[in-house]
N, C-alpha and C positions, 0 to 999 in steps of 0.2 A: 154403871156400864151403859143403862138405856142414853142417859144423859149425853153420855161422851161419842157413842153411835148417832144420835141424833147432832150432835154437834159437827161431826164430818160431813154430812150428809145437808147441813144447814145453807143455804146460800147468806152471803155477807149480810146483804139487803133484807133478809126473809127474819121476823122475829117467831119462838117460842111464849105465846101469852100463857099458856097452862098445859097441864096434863091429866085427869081426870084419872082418879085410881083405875087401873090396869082391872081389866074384865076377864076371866078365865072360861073358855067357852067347855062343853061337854066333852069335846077330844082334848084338851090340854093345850090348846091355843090360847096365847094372850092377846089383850084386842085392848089398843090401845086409844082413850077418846081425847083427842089434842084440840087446841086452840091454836092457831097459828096468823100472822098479822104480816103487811107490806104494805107501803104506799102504793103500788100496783098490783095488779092481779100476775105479773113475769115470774117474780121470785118465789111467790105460792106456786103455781103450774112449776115452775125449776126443781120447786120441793119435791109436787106428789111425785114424777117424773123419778126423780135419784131415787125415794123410797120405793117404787115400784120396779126400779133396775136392782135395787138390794138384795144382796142373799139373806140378809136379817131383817128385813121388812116384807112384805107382799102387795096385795092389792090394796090399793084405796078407794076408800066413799066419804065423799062431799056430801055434807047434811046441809050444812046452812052457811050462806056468805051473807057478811054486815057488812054494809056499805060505811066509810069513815061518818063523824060524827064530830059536832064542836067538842065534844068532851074527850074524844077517842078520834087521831087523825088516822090509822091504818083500817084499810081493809082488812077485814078480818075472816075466817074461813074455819069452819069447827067440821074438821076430817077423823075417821078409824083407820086405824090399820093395823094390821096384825105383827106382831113382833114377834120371832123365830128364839126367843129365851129358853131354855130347856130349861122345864122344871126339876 
């Protein structure tokens, strides 16, 4: 279900690098730690943007951007955000 949510919400251009096991905070919030990748930084901000307009997503925080690399060409961007799953 996370997957197929994430997938509407995805722009064409914006890749999914990982998902990080789902964190449960003390109120019963899930906290989601993702990896996400684009050749530009457009289709990341397109991303956090839809997941912050979601009724199943909420606020996002930006940890860390990795600039592309010979081994790795996408920008890369390792964001939280909370996911509205009912336990």
């Amino acid at each position: 279900r996370l997957f197929k949510e994430l997938e509407e919400l995805m722009p064409y251009n914006a890749r999914l690098i990982s998902v990080r096991l789902p964190q449960i905070d003390s109120t019963n919030r899930v906290l989601l730690d993702m990896s996400v990748g684009a050749a530009t930084a457009g289709p990341v901000l397109d991303l956090l943007k839809r997941l912050e307009a979601s009724p199943r997503f909420g606020p996002v925080s930006v940890y860390t951007v990795v600039p592309p690399s010979q081994t790795e060409p996408l920008l890369r961007y390792r964001i939280m955000v909370n996911y509205a799953q009912k336990l």
